[in-house]
C-alpha positions, 0 to 999 in steps of 0.5 A, a space after each residue: 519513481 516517475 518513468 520518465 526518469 530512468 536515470 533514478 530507477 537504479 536509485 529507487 532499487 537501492 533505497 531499501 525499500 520493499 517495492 519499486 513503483 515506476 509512475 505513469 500517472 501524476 508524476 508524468 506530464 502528459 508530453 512525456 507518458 509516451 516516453 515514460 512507457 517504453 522505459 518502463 517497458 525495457 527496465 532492466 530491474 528485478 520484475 518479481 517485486 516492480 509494480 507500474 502504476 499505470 494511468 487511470 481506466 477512462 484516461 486517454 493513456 490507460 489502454 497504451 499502458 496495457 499494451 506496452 506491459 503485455 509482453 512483459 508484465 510486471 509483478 503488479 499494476 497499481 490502478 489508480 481510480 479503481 471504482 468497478 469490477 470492470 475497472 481491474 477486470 481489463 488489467 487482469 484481462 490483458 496482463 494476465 493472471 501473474 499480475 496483480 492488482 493494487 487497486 487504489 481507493 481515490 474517489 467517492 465512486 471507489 469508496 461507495 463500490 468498494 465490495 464491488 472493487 475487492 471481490 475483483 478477480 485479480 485484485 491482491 490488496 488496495 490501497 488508499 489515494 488519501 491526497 486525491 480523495 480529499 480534493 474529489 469530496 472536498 476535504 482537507 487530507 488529514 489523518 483525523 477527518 479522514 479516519 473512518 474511511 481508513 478503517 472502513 478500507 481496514 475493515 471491508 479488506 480483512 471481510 474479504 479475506 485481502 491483506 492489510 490495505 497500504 496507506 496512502 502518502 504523507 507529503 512533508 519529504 524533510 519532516 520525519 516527525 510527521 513522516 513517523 506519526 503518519 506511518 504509526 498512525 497506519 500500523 495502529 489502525 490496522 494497515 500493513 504497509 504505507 505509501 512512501 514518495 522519496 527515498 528519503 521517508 523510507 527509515 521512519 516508515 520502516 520503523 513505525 511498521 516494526 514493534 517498538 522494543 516496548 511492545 516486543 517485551 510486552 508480547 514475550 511477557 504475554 506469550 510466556 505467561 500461564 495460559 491455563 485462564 484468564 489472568 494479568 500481565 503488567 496489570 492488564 487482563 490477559 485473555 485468548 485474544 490478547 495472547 494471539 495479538 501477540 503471537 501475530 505480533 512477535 512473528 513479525 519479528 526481524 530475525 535479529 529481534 
């Protein structure tokens, strides 16, 4: 939600969403940053689950930013551009400790020091920037050319002992087609959340991250079965890993599944 619009943050509060992100970035034009951060700085919403996605390090607004969050951090910034160590180290640095850090993977800087950003103190999970890492290598943002750098995010978090990372936007607001398969797209590839930019994409991002009651039937089976050996449910081959994707998969559950 853009901070400049403090006329809508009760709305993003009420959207059903898991997390506000109160914008000071790309959704604000440069005139109206200043504005921007002293709403945010007042807003009257629940801090345990706001994140502010401050401007960029090496910006001409991202030290003004810490400085208006300092005397009430939120429960997370979100760093877009995060390309070192020292990148998160100044948000940890002057926010302190309860702040966490989502640090957004944007650029081929970012991409090429990964371990280096995921071994930051502070850092709790990132997240993909897929729009502008497409313009900074010069590619279309597409789910299939840019899908060995979505499992390498995947694959260098979990390495790191972080949570799943969260995909980044999909920018048809109206099609929730597209809006679906994008979000299960993510979910597959091993993403734990996904990115959402209107209220209106929330539902079908919700129901592509929760299992499908085909898949919930195929875990139950699964976890009731004989464990004693190897064997077969519904024609495929059950084995200890197999039992456990399961068991991840129905503790996921909604209490009313």
């Amino acid at each position: 939600m853009p901070g400049n619009r403090p006329d809508r943050f009760a709305k993003a509060a009420a959207s059903g969403t898991d997390a506000v992100i109160l914008d000071l970035e790309d959704a604000v034009a440069a005139d109206a940053k200043a504005a921007a951060r002293r709403n945010v700085a007042v807003c009257t919403l629940d801090y345990a689950s706001l994140i502010v996605r401050v401007n960029a390090p090496g910006s001409l607004w991202f030290g003004d930013d810490l400085e208006a969050l300092a005397p009430r951090p939120p429960a997370a910034v979100m760093l877009p551009k995060a390309e070192s160590a020292g990148d998160v180290s100044r948000v940890a640095a002057r926010l302190g400790p309860q702040t966490a850090v989502i640090a957004l993977i944007e650029t081929a800087t970012g991409l090429s020091r990964l371990g280096e950003v995921l071994e930051a103190e502070g850092v709790a999970c990132i997240a993909f920037g897929s729009v502008d890492f497409a313009l900074d290598i010069g590619c279309v943002d597409s789910p299939e050319i840019l899908a060995s750098v979505r499992m390498e995010l995947v694959v260098k978090s979990r390495a790191a002992g972080l949570p799943p990372p969260i995909d980044g936007v999909t920018l048809a607001l109206d099609n929730m087609e597209v809006i679906s398969r994008d979000a299960l797209r993510a979910r597959r590839a091993g993403f734990g959340g996904k990115l959402a930019i209107h209220p209106r994409q929330i539902a079908a991002i919700r129901q592509a991250f929760h299992p499908s009651p085909e898949e919930i039937e195929w875990a139950r089976k699964v976890v009731a079965f004989d464990h004693s050996g190897a064997g077969q449910v519904d024609g495929q081959m059950i084995d200890r890993p197999v039992v456990e994707r399961a068991v991840r998969l129905l503790h996921h559950l909604r209490p009313a599944d």
